[in-house]
GURO-30320 format. One record per residue (C-alpha): z, y, x. Coordinates in steps of 0.2 Angstrom, whole numbers, padded with zeros to 4 digits, always signed. Example, Ala and Ser with C-alpha at 12.3 -4.5 7.8 and 13.67 -1.06 7.14 Angstrom:
<atoms>
+0039-0022+0062;+0036-0005+0068;
</atoms>
This chain:
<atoms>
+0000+0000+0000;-0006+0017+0007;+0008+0028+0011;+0005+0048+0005;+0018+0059+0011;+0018+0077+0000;+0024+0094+0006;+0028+0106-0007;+0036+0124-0004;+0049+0126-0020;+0062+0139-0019;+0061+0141-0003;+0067+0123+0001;+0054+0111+0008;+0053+0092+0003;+0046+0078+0011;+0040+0064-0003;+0031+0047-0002;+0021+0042-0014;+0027+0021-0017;+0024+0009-0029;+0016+0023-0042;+0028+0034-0041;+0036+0049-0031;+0050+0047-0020;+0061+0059-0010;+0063+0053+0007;+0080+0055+0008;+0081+0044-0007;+0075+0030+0007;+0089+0033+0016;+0102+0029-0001;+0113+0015-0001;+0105+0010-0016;+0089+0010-0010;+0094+0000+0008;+0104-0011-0003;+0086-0015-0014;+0076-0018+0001;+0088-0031+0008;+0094-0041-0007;+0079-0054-0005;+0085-0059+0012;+0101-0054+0009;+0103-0071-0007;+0112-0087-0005;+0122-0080+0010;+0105-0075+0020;+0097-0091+0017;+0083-0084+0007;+0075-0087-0010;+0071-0106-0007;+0054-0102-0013;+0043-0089+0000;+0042-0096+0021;+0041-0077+0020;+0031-0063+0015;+0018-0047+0022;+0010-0030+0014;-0006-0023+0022;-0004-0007+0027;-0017+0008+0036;-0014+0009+0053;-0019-0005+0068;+0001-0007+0069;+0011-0024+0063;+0030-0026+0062;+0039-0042+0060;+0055-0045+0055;+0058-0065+0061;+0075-0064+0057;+0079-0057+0043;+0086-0071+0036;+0096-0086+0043;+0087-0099+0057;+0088-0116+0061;+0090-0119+0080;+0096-0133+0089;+0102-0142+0074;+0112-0126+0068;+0110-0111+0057;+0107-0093+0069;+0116-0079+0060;+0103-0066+0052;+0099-0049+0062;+0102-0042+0044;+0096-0027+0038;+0079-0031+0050;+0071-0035+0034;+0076-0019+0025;+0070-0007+0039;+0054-0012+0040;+0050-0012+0021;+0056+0006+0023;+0046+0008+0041;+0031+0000+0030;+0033+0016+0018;+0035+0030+0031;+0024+0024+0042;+0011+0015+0034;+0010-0001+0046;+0007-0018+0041;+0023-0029+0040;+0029-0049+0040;+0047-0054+0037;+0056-0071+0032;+0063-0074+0016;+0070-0092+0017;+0078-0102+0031;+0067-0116+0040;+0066-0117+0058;+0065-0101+0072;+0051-0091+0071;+0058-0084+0089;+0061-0102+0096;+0046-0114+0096;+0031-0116+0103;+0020-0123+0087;+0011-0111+0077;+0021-0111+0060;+0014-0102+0045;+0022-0086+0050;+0011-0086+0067;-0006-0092+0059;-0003-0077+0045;-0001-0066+0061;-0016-0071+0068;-0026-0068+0052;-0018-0050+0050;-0023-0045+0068;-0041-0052+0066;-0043-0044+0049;-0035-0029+0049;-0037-0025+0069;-0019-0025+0074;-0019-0016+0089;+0001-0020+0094;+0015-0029+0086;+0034-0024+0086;+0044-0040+0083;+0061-0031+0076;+0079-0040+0080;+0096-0037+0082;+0110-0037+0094;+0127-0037+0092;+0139-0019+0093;+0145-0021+0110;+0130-0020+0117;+0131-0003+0129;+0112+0002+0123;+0108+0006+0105;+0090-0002+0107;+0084-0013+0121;+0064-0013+0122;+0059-0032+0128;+0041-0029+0137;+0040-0047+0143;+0051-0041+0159;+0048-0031+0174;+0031-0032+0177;+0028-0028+0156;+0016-0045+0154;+0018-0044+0134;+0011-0026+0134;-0006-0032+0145;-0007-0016+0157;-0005-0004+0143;+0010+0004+0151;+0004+0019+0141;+0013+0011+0125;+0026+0011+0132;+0028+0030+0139;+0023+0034+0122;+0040+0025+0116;+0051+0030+0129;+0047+0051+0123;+0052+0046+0107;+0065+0036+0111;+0074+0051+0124;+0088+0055+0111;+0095+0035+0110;+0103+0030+0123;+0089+0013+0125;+0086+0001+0140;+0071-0009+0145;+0072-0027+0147;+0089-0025+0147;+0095-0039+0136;+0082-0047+0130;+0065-0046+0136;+0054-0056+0125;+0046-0065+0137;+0051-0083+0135;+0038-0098+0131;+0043-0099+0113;+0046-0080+0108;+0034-0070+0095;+0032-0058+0108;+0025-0071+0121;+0014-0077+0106;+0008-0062+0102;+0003-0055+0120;-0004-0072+0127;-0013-0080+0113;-0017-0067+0102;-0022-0055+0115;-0013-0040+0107;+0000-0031+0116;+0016-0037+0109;+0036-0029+0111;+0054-0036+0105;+0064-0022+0100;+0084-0027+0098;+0095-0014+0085;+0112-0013+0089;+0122-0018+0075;+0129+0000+0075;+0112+0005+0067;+0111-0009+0056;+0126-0002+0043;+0120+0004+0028;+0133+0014+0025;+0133+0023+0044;+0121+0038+0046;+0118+0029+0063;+0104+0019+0050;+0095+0034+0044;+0093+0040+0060;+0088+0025+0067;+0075+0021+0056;+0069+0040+0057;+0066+0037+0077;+0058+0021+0073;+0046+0031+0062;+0043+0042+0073;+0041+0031+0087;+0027+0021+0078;+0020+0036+0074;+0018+0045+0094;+0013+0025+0096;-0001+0027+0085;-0007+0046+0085;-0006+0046+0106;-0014+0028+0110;-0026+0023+0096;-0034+0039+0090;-0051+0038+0097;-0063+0039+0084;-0080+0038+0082;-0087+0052+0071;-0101+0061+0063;-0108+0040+0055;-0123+0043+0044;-0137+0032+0040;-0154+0036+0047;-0167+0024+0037;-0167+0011+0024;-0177-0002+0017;-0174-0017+0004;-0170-0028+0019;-0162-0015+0033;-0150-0002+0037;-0151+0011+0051;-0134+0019+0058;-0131+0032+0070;-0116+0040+0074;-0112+0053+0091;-0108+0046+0106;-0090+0048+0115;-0087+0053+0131;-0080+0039+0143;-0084+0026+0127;-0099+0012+0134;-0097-0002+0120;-0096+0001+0103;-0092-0013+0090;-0100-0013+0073;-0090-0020+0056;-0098-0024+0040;-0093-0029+0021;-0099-0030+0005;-0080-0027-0001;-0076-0009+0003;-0058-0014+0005;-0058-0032+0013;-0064-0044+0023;-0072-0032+0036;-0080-0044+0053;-0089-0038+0068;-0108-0040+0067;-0112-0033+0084;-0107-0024+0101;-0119-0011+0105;-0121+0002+0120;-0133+0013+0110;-0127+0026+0095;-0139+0019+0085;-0140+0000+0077;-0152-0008+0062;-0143-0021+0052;-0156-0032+0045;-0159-0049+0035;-0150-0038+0020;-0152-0043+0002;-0160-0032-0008;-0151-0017-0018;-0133-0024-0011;-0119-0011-0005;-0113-0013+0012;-0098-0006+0019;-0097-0001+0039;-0085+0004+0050;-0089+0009+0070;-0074+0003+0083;-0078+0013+0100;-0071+0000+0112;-0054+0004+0119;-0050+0018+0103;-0049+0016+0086;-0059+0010+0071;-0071+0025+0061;-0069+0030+0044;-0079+0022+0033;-0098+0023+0029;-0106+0015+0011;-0126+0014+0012;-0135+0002+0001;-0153-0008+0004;-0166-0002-0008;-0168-0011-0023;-0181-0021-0028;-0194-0017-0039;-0190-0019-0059;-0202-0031-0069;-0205-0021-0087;-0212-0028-0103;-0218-0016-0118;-0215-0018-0137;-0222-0006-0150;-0216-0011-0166;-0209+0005-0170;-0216+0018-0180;-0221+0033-0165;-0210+0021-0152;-0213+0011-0140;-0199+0000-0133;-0198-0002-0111;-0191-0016-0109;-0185-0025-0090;-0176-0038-0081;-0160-0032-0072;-0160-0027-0052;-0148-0032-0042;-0135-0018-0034;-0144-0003-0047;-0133+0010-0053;-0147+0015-0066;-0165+0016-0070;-0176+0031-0069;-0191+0027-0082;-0211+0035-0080;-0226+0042-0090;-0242+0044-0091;-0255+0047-0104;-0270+0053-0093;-0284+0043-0083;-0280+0050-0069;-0261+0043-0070;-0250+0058-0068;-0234+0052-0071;-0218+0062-0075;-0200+0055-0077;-0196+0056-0095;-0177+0048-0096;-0165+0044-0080;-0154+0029-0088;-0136+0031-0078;-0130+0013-0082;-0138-0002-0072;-0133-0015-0085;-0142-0005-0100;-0160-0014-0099;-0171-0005-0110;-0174+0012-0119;-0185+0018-0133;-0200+0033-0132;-0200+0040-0150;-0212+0054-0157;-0224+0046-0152;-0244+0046-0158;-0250+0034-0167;-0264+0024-0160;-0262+0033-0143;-0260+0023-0127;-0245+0028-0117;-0244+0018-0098;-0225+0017-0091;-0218+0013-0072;-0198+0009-0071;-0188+0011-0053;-0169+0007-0049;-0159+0021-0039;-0142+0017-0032;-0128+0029-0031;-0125+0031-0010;-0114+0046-0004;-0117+0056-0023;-0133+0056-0022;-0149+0043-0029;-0158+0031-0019;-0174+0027-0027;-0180+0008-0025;-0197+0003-0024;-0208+0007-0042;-0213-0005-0055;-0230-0014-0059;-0239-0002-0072;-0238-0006-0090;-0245+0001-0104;-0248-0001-0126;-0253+0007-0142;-0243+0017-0152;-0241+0007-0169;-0234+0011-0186;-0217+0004-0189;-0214-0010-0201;-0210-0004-0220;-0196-0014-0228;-0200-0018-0246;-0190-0025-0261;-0199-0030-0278;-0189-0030-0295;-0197-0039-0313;-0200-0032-0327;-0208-0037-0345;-0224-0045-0338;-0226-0036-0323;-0216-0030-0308;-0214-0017-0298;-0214-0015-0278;-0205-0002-0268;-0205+0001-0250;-0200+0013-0238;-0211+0027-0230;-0216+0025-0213;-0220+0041-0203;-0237+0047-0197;-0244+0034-0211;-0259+0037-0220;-0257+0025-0234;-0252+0007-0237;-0259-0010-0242;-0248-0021-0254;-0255-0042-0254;-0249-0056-0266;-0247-0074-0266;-0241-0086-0276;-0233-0096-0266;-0221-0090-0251;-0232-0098-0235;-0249-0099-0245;-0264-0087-0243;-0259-0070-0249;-0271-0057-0256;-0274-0039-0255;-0268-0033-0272;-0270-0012-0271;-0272+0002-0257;-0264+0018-0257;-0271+0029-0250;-0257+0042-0252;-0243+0041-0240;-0230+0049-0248;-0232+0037-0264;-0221+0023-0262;-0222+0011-0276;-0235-0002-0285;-0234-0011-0301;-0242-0027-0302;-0247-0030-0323;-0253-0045-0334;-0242-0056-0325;-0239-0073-0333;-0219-0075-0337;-0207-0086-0329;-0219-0087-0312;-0214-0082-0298;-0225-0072-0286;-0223-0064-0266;-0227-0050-0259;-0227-0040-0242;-0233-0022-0239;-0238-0015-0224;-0244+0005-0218;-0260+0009-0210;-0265+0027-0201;-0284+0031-0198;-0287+0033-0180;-0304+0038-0173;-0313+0031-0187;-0303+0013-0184;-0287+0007-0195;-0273+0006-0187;-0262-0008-0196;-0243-0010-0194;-0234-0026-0196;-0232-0032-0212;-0214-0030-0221;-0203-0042-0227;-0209-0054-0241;-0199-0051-0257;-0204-0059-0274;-0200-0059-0294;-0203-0068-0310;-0207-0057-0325;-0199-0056-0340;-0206-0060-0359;-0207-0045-0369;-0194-0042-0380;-0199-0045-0399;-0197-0031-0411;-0191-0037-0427;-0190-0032-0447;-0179-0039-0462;-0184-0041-0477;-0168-0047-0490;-0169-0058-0506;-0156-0066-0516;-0143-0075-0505;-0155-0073-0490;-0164-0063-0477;-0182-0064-0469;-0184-0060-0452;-0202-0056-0445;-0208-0051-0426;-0222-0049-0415;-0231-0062-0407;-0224-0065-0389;-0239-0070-0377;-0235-0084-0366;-0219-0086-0376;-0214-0105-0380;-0204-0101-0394;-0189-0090-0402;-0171-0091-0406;-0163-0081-0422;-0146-0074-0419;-0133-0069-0434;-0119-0058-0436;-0108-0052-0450;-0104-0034-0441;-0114-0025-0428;-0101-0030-0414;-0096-0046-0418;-0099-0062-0411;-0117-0068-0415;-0122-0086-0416;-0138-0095-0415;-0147-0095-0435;-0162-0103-0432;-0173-0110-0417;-0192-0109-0419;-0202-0120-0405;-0220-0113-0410;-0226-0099-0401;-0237-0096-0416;-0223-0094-0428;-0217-0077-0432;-0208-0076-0445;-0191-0086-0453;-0179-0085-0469;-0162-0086-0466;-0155-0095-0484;-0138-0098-0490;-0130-0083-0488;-0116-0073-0496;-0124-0062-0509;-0122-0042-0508;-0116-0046-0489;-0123-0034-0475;-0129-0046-0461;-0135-0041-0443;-0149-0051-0431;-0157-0051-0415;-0170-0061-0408;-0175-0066-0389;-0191-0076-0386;-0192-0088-0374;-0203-0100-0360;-0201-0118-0357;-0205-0120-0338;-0201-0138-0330;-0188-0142-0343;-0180-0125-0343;-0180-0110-0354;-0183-0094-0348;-0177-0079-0360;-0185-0062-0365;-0170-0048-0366;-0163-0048-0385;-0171-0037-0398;-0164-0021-0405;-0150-0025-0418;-0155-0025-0435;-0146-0025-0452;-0149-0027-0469;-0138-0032-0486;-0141-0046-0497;-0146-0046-0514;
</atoms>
């Protein structure tokens, strides 16, 4: 986690404050016993044998520094538990925030990280955090017990400093910060034993490697010897890292690219020979060394296509760059075409690897002068629509893919050229029966000169042109002499004259109805104890049914039932005499065993004799 540290002038008081954890805190507030106390209850459980669970744990940090707390919980040695150095695991948690180095520290008892010569766990996840994350030197943080006469010894291996691999300058650098402690040099414990972390470090690793012992003075929480303790350590690593691995190569930029390459270039530092070159896809991870080089220029190539690639120059000897993004170009797009709007045509085409978007071409002359009519800034969105268009008019289209390097758009290579016709859009239609005869509705389609309408009797069968309208605002057709209870189909479709050629749009949907029978009209006649009903002949009717009523509202049932078509008349007998009586009548066609009915007639009434 990237440690901010925030100066603000307020009230005339300045405060130092670390952003940790997503959240602001003071920096005194990492000096409280509460917090001390925080840091050091995972080691600090079942009486410093750890958790039980973790061999230990580490956080990345941001500068080429690791610090490693081996004992921050209880070790097994020779058959016997080695007390804890505690509170080495709670500094360098804090010396993780203040400084930003990377850290490793125990959290359960198995073995001696600081006593064996196998390469545990802990030492392989070293060794991965020095390669990955270019650990430049490694503190390995112990304690030593209060009647020690020095209040930090610096182990260097010995004498002749063998764990710090003839950079004596590192340890200068400490020493200046060191000047108000009253510290030793391989005093008490040098580090430089076969089995030590120290020796690991420096002889197998290859990276400069010191044991630091804390007086146990410096270790109490509650003694203001700890804060300023781990405020020297802070600024100790910090002199460390500002004073010996600061060397930075500047002014990165990327001179050419293709789909498949990448030039760099950066400006060459004096006394710098060898520059080493890192590379990743992952802007944040997993960075490796592609080449050295003695040139300020290099060409990575073999890339793929439209990928973003991070770099990062290392002059040998100094520190690794900031970090420069460039990206391949991308491939061409492959585009398809679809006008079945009406004035639209739809671009269509196959996603490109690495784009950030899409910028989309036109042309309409011969002599192909294209110019960009939409800049898509999405490179998953895959298609876009050209409306207000002309009908009948061809329109050719080119699609490239940009990527987004540095704020600014990187145009990939440009598409195959397509090109269509305008069309008319596809009306939408809906058809509704009526008595003998139904009526077709469908929705206007701009730039339309008129419409065609096409029936069939059969969905799937041969359908024929029925009418053409010729204006294009009306909207509607009514198909008359229709025989009742058949069903028929229909589909419209709009039409524009272009250049003395129709130009037809796909036909709508199909919709179809059955027409009703007409409704009879009927009279009444009345006689004695009875009542004559007479109507109009219902063409294609199969027969009629009499319905009867003693009030207007009441429930009617069925009087009579006439099965010939030809009969048009009936007398209802048997009646109550001087009784008002109410009829309606609905004609009806058999078809395959089922009656289809005409609506009622109007209600009729009439008083017997």
């Amino acid at each position: 986690m990237k440690t901010r540290k925030i100066i603000s002038l307020f009230f005339a008081t300045i405060f130092t404050i670390y952003f940790i954890n997503n959240s602001f805190v003071y920096a005194d507030d990492l000096y409280s016993i509460d917090y001390i106390n925080e840091q050091e209850k995972e080691f600090a459980v079942n009486n410093y044998m750890g958790n039980g669970i973790d061999d230990f744990k580490y956080k990345i940090g941001n500068i080429p520094i690791l610090i490693s707390a081996p004992h921050a919980v209880k070790q097994f040695r020779n058959e016997s538990y080695k007390a804890a150095d505690i509170y080495t695991g709670a500094i360098i948690k804090i010396l993780s925030e203040t400084t930003g180095a990377h850290i490793i520290y125990k959290t359960s008892t198995n073995g001696d990280e600081n006593y064996t010569t196998e390469e545990t766990e802990y030492r392989k996840k070293i060794k991965e955090l020095v390669e990955e994350n270019d650990i430049r030197i490694i503190f390995d943080l112990h304690g030593m017990i209060s009647e020690r006469d020095s209040d930090i010894d610096i182990g260097t291996g010995g004498n002749s400093h063998t764990n710090l691999l003839k950079q004596s300058y590192i340890l200068q650098s400490m020493e200046n910060s060191l000047i108000n402690l009253n510290y030793s040099v391989n005093k008490y414990f040098f580090g430089g034993g076969p089995y030590t972390l120290s020796t690991y470090n420096s002889q197998v690793l290859g990276i400069p490697s010191i044991q630091l012992e804390i007086n146990r003075k410096f270790r109490d929480r509650d003694s203001e010897n700890f804060t300023y303790m781990v405020k020297t350590l802070t600024e100790m690593i910090n002199d460390v890292y500002n004073e010996c691995y600061k060397v930075q190569v500047e002014n990165m930029k990327v001179e050419e690219v293709t789909t498949s390459s990448i030039k760099l270039s950066w400006d060459k530092i004096p006394g710098i020979s060898q520059y080493e070159v890192y590379c990743s896809t992952d802007e944040n991870n997993n960075y490796k060394k592609i080449e050295t080089v003695t040139d300020t220029t290099y060409t990575h190539s073999g890339l793929k296509s439209g990928q973003t690639y991070y770099y990062k120059i290392k002059a040998v000897g100094g520190e690794i760059s900031s970090l420069l993004m460039s990206s391949t170009l991308c491939d061409a797009p492959i585009v398809k075409l679809e006008a079945n709007e009406s004035n639209t045509i739809k671009v269509n085409w196959i996603k490109v690897y690495g784009a950030s978007g899409y910028e989309i071409l036109r042309s309409t002359s011969e002599d192909n002068e294209y110019s960009t009519i939409e800049t898509i800034n999405n490179g998953d969105t895959l298609n876009f629509e050209d409306k207000n268009l002309t009908t009948g008019k061809t329109y050719s289209y080119i699609v490239r893919a940009y990527k987004d390097i540095n704020e600014e758009k990187v145009f990939g290579q440009n598409s195959n050229v397509v090109s269509i016709m305008a069309k008319l859009s596809t009306t939408k239609a809906i058809a509704t029966a009526d008595e003998g005869k139904i009526n077709i509705k469908w929705e206007k389609v701009n730039d339309a000169d008129g419409y065609e309408v096409y029936k069939s009797t059969t969905k799937d069968g041969k359908y024929s042109k029925v009418n053409t309208i010729t204006n294009e605002n009306i909207l509607s057709y009514t198909n008359t002499n229709l025989i009742p209870g058949k069903t028929y189909y229909y589909k419209v479709r709009a039409y524009k004259n272009v250049d003395e050629n129709k130009i037809v749009a796909k036909y709508s949907n199909i919709v179809s109805a059955i027409p009703k029978l007409i409704t009879p009209n009927i009279s009444l006649t009345s006689a004695k104890k009875k009542v004559t009903i007479k109507w109009k002949k219902v063409n294609d009717a199969s027969g009629y049914e009499i319905y009867r009523a003693t009030s207007k509202n009441g429930k009617y049932t069925k009087a009579k039932t006439i099965t010939k078509s030809s009969t048009i008349s009936c007398t209802d007998s048997n009646l109550a005499s001087k009784k008002n009586y109410y009829y309606k009548v609905r004609a009806y066609k058999t078809i395959n065993g089922k009656k289809i009915y005409s609506s009622y007639s109007a209600i009729k009434t009439i008083k017997t004799k």
